[in-house]
Backbone bond lengths (Angstrom), bond angles and torsions (degrees), N, CA, C in turn:
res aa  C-N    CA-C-N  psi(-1)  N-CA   C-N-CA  omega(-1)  CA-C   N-CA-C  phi
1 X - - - 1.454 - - 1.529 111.29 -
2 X 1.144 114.70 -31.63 1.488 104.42 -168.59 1.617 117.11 -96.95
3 X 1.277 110.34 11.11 1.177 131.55 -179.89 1.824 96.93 -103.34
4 X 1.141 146.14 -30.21 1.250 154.85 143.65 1.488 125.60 -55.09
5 X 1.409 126.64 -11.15 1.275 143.98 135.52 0.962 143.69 -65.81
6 X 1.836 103.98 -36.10 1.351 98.12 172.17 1.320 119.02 -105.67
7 X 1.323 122.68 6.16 1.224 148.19 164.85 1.459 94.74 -77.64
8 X 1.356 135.57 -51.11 1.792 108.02 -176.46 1.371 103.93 -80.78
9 X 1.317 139.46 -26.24 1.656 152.49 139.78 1.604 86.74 -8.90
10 X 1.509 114.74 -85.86 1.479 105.55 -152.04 1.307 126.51 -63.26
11 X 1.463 97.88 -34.03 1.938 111.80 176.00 0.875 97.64 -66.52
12 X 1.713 134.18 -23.83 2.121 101.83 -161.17 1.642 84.47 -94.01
13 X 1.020 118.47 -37.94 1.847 110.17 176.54 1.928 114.94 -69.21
14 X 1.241 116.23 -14.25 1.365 105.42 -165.15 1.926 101.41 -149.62
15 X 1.291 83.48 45.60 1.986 97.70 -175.02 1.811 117.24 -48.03
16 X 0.812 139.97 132.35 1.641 162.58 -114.28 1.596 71.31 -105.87
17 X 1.398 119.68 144.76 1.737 146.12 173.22 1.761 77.62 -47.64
18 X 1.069 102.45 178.03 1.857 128.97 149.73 1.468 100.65 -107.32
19 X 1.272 110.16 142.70 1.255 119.40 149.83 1.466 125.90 -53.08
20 X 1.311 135.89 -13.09 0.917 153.87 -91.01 2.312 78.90 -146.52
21 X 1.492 110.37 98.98 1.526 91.44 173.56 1.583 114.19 -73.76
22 X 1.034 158.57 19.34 1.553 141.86 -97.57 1.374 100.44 -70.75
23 X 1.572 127.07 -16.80 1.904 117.11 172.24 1.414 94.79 -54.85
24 X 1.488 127.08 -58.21 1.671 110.47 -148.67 2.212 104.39 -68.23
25 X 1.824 94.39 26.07 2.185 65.57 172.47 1.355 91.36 -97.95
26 X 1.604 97.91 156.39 1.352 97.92 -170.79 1.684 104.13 -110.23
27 X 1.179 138.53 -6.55 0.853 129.80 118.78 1.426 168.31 -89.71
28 X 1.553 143.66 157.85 1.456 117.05 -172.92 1.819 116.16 -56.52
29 X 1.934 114.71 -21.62 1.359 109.48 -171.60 1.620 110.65 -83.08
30 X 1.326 96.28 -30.98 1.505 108.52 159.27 1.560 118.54 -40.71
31 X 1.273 112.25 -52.56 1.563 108.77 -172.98 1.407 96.97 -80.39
32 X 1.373 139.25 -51.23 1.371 132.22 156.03 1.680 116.73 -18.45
33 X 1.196 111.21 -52.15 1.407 101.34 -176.48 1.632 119.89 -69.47
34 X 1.589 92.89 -30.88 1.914 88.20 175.57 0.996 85.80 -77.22
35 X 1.653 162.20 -75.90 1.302 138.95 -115.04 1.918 99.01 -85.47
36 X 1.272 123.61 -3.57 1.543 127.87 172.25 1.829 96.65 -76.29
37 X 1.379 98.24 -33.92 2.008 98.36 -171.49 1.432 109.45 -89.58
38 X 1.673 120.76 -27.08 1.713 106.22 157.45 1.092 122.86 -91.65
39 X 1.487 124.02 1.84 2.172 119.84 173.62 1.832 80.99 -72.46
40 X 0.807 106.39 -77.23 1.565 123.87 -174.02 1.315 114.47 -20.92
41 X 1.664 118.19 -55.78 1.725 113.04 175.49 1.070 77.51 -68.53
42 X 1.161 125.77 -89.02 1.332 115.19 -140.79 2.056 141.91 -43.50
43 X 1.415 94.91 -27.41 1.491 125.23 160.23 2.242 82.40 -61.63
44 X 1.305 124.38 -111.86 1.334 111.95 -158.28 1.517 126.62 -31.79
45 X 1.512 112.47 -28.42 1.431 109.66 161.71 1.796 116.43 -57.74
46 X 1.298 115.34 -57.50 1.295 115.29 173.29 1.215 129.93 -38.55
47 X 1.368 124.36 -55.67 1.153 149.67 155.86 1.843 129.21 -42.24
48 X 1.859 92.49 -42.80 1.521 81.44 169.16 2.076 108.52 -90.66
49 X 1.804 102.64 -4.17 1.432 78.63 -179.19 1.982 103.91 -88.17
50 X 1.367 108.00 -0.10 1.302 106.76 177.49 1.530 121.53 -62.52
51 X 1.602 108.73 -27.98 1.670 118.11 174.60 1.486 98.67 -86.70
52 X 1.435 139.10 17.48 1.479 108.48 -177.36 2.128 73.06 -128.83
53 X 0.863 136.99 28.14 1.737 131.34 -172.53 1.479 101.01 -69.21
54 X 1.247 111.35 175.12 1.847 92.61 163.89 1.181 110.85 -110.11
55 X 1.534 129.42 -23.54 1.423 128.27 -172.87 1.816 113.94 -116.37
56 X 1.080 122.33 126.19 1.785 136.86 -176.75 1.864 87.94 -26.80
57 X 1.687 135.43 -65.34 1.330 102.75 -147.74 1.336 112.77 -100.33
58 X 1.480 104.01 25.24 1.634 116.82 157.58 1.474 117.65 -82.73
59 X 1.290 106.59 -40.02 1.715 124.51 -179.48 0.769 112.27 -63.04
60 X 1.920 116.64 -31.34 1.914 121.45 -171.84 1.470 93.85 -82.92
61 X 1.692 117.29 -29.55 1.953 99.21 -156.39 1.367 107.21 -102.74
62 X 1.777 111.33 -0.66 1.334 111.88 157.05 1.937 116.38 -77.63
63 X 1.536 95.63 -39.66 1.536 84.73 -174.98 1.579 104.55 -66.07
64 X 1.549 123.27 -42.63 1.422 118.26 -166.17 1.610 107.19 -50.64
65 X 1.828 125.84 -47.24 1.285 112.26 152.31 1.294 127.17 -31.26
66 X 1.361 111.53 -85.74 1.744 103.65 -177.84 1.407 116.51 -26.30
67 X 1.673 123.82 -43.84 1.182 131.25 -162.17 1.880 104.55 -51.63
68 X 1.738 83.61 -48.77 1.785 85.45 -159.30 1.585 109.01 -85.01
69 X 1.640 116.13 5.77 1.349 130.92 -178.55 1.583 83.00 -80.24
70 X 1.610 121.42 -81.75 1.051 136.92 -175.01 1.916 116.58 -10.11
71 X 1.686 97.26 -59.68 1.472 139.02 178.31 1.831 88.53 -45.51
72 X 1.592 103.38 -62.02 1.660 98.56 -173.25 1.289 115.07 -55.40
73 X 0.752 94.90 -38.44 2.345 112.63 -155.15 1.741 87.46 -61.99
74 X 0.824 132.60 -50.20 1.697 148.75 -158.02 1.677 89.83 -94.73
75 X 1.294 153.97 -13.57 1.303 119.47 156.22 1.788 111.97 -117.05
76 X 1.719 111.18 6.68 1.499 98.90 150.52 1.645 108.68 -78.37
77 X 1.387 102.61 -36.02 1.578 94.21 -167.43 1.757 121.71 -56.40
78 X 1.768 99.75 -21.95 1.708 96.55 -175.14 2.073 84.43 -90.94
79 X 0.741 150.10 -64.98 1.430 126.34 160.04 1.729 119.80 5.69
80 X 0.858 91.10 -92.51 1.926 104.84 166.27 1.115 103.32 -27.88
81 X 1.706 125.55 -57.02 1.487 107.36 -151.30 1.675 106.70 -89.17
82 X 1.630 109.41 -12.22 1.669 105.92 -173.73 1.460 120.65 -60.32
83 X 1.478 125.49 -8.90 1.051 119.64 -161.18 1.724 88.30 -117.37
84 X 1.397 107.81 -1.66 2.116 98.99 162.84 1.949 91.72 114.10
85 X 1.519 99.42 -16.47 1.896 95.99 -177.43 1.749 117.68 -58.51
86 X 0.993 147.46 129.31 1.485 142.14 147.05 1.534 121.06 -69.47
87 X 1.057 120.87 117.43 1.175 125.95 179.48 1.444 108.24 -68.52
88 X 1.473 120.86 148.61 1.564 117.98 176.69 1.469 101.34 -70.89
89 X 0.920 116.75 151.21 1.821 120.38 170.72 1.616 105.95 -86.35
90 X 1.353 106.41 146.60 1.701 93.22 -169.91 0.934 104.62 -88.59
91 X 1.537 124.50 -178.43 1.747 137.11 -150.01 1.379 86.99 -175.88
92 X 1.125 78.48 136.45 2.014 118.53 161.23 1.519 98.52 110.57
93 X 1.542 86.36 169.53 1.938 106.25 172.30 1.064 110.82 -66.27
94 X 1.171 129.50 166.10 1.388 144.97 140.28 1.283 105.57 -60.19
95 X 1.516 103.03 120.77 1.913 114.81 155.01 1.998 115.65 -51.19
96 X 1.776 84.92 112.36 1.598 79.32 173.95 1.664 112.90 -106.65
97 X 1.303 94.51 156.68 1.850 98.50 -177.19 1.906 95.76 -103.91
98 X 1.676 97.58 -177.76 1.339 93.41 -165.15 1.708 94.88 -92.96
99 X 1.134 117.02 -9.54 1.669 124.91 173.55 1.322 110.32 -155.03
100 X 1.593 102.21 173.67 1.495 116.84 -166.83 1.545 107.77 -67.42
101 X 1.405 125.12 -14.66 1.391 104.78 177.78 1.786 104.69 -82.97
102 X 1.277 118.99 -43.83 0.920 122.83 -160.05 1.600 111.64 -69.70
103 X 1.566 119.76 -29.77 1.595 129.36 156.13 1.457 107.06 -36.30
104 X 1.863 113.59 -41.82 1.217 95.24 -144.93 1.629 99.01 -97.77
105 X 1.489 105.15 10.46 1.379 117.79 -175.35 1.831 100.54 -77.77
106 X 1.689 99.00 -60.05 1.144 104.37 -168.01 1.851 98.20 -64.66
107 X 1.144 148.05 -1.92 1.408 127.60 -165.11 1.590 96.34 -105.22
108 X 1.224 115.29 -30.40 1.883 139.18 154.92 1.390 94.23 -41.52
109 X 1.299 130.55 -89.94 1.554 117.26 -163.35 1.391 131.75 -72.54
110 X 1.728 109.86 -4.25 1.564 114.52 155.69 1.476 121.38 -97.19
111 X 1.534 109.41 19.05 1.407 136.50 179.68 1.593 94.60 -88.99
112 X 1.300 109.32 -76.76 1.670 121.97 177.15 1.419 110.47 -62.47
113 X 1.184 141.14 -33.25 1.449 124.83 -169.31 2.138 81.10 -82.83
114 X 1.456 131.85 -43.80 1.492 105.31 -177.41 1.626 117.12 -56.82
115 X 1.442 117.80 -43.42 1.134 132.82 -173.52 1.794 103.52 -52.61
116 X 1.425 114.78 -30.71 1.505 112.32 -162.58 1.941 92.81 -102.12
117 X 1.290 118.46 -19.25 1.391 127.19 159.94 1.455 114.97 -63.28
118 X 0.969 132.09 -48.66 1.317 145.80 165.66 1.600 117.58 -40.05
119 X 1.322 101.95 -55.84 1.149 101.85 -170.38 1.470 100.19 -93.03
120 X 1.181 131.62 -33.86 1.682 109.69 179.05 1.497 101.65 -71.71
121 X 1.392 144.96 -3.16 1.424 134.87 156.51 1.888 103.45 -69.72
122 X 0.845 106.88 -41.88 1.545 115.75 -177.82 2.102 107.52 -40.89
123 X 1.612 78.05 -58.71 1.259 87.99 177.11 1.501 133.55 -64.58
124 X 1.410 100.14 -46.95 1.494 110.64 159.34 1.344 121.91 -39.63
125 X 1.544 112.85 -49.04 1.497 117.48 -167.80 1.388 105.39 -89.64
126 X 1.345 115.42 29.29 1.753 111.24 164.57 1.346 109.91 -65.40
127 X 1.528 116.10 -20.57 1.584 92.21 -178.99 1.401 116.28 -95.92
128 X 1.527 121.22 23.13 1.085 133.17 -179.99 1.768 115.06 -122.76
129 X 1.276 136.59 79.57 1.439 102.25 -150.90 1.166 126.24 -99.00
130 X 1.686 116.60 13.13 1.128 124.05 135.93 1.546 158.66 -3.44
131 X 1.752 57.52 -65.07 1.855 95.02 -169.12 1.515 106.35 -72.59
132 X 1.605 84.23 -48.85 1.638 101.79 -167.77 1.451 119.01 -57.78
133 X 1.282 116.48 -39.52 1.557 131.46 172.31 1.175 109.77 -89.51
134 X 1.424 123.42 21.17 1.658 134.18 129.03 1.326 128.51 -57.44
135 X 1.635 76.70 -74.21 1.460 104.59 -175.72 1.663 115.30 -58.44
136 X 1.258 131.21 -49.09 1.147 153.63 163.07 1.675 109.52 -40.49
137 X 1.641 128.26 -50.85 1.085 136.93 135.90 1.342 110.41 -10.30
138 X 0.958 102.51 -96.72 1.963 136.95 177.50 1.849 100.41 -15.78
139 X 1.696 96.21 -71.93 1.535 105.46 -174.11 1.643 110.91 -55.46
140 X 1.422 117.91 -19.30 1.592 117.78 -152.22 1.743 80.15 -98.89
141 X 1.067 141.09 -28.53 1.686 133.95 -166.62 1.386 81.65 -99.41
142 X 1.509 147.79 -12.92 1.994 112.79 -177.36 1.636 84.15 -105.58
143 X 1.186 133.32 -24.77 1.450 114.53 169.68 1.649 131.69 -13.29
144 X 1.058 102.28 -72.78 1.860 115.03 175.89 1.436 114.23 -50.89
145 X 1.657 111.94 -10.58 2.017 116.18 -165.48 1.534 90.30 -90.25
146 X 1.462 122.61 -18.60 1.145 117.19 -178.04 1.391 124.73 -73.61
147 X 1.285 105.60 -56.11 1.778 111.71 162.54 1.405 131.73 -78.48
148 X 1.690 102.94 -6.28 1.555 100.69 149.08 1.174 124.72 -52.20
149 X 1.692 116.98 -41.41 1.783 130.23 -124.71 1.746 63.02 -104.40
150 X 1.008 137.80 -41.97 1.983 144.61 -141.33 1.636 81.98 -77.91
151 X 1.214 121.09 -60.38 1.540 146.34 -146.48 2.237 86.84 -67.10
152 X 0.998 107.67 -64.48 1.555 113.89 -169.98 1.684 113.83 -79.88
153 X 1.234 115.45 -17.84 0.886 115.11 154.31 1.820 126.27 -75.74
154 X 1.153 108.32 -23.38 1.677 120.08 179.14 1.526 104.15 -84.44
155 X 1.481 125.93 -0.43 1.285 117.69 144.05 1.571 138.09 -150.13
156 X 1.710 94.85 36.10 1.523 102.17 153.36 1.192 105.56 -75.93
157 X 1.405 108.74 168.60 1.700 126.79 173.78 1.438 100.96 -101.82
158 X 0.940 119.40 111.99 1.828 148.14 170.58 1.658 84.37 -52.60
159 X 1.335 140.15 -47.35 1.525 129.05 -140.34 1.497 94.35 -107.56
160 X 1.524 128.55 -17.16 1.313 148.43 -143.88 1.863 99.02 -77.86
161 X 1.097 141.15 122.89 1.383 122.45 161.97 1.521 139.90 -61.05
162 X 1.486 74.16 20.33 1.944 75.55 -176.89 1.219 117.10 -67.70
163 X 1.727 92.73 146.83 2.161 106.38 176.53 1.037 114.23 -83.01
């Protein structure tokens, strides 16, 4: 066990690159379109770890996240599509942990690697300012998912067997 602690210890302090180059998009709709494919995993990750929580007003303040992830994903995506683009539909599972603290670790550090995606598109799209006071939009409504996810994680029990 305590080798499974300090192993989620190190990832939530020292979280794995993304695969993810975000310099090589070469455009601002381009980076729009990945950030429509990580609100999106990440909204269904939230959401499916919201049905495995252990207590009802964890389940409500995980789904109300997903909800307003969900809420995002659906007004970059009509963005995306006005100019004739299709967004890829996202793919893959949700990352599962072996308990509810550790879910809420991993949904915490694909919280901050979007939040830090966000904003280097932000930046990029200065020469667009459109875009940017989209995107900037965008980053200012997932803000609060961060110190929710900080907030519930500062009092699950890491040692606790919860599913």
């Amino acid at each position: 066990m305590p080798s499974t602690i300090s192993e989620s210890i190190k990832n939530f302090f020292f979280p794995e690159q993304s695969d993810y180059n975000y310099s090589r998009r070469d455009t601002p709709m381009e980076g729009l379109a990945v950030a429509y494919e990580r609100i999106s995993n990440l909204a269904n990750q939230i959401e499916a770890h919201a049905a495995g929580a252990p207590y009802p007003h964890i389940r409500r303040t995980l789904h109300d996240i997903a909800v307003d992830k969900f809420e995002s994903a659906k007004n970059i995506r009509a963005l995306i599509e006005k100019p004739g683009e299709k967004p890829q539909v996202p793919a893959g599972e949700p990352k599962t942990g072996i308990n509810h603290w550790e879910r809420l670790n991993l949904d915490l550090q694909d919280q901050i690697a979007l939040d830090d995606f966000l904003f280097t598109l932000e930046l990029k799209a200065g020469e667009t300012p459109e875009i940017a006071k989209i995107l900037r939009e965008l980053r200012t409504s997932q803000r609060p998912h961060r110190q929710i996810l900080a907030n519930l994680i500062a009092v699950a029990d890491p040692q606790a067997n919860q599913t």
